[in-house]
C-alpha positions in Angstrom: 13.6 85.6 28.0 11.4 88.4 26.0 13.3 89.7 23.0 12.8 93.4 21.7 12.5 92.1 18.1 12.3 94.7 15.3 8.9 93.8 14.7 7.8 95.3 18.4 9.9 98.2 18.0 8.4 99.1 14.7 4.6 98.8 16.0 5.7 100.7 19.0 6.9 103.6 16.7 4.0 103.5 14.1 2.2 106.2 13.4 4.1 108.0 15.9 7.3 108.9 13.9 8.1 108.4 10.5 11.1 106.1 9.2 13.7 107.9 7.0 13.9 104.0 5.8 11.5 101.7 4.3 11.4 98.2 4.6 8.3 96.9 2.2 10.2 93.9 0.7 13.4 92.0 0.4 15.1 90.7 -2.5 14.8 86.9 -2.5 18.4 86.8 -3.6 19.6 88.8 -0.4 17.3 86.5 1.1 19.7 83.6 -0.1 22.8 85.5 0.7 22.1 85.9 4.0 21.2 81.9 4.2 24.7 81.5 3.3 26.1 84.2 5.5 24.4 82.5 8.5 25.5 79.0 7.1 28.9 79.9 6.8 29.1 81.3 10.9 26.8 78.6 12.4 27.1 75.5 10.3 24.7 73.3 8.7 23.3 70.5 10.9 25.3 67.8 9.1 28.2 68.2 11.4 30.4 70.8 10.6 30.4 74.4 12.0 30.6 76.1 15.5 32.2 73.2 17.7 30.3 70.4 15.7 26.6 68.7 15.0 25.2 68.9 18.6 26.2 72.7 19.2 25.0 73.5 15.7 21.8 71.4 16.4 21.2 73.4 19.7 21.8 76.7 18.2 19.6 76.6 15.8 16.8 74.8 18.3 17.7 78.1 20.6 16.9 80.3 17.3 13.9 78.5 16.2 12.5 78.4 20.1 13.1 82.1 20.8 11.2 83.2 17.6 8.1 80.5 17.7 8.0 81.5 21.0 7.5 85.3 20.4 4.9 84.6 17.7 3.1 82.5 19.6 3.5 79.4 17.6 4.8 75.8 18.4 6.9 76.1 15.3 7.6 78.1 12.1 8.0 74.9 9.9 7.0 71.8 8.9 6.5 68.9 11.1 9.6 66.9 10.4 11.8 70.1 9.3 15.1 70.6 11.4 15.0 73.4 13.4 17.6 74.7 11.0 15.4 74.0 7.8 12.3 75.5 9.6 14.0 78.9 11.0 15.8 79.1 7.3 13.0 78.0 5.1 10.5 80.6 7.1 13.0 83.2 6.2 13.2 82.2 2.8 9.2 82.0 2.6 7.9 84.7 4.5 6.6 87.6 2.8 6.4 89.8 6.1 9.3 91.8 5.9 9.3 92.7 9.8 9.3 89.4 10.3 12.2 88.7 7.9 14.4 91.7 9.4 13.6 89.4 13.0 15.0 86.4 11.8 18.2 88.8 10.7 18.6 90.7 13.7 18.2 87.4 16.4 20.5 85.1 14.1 23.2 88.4 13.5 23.1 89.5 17.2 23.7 86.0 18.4 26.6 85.2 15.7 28.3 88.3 16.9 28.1 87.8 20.5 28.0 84.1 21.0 29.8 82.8 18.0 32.5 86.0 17.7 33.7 85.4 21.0 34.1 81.7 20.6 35.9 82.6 17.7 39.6 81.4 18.2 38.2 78.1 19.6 35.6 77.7 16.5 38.3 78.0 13.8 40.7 76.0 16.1 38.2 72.8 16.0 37.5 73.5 12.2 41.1 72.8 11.0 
């Protein structure tokens, strides 16, 4: 699967059509925020989250795959990071801000339409 990632879209438009937006740099403390945010809706790899350890493990190995995979790299991270820590910690890291705004887009589009609709049965296993 090929994803239209914002960084494509944006080198398809350049020079063609100016942005009424700008997107030089973002805050390291959004940043963190949005760590949290995608914390909070996928879980952590210690075991709690969307339907436990093994479905948060392979979510985030789905994540990390589908961007390495688009940059042409065997990983973002560190040998023996998680693929939680290495997807997370890249975003934390990276200074590209297309790249950044990828990492936001893939992780948001798949809480909202993997996660959302599993909804009723995440919250369900969580209580």
């Amino acid at each position: 699967m090929i994803f239209d990632l914002f960084s494509k879209r944006q080198k398809r438009l350049r020079g063609e059509t100016f942005d009424v937006f700008t997107y030089d740099k973002l805050p390291q403390q959004l940043k963190v925020q949005i760590v949290y945010i995608i914390k909070e809706a996928i879980g952590t790899d210690v075991g709690y989250g969307y339907s436990g350890s093994n479905q948060v493990d392979q979510i985030y190995k789905f994540l990390h795959n589908s961007i390495s995979r688009e940059y042409g790299q065997f990983s973002l991270g560190q040998y023996n990071e998680t693929d939680e820590d290495a997807i997370l910690n890249f975003f934390l890291r990276t200074s590209e801000t297309e790249k950044a705004i990828d990492i936001i887009e893939l992780t948001f589009k798949y809480i909202d339409t993997v996660i959302r609709k599993n909804l009723l049965q995440y919250h369900y296993r969580e209580r």
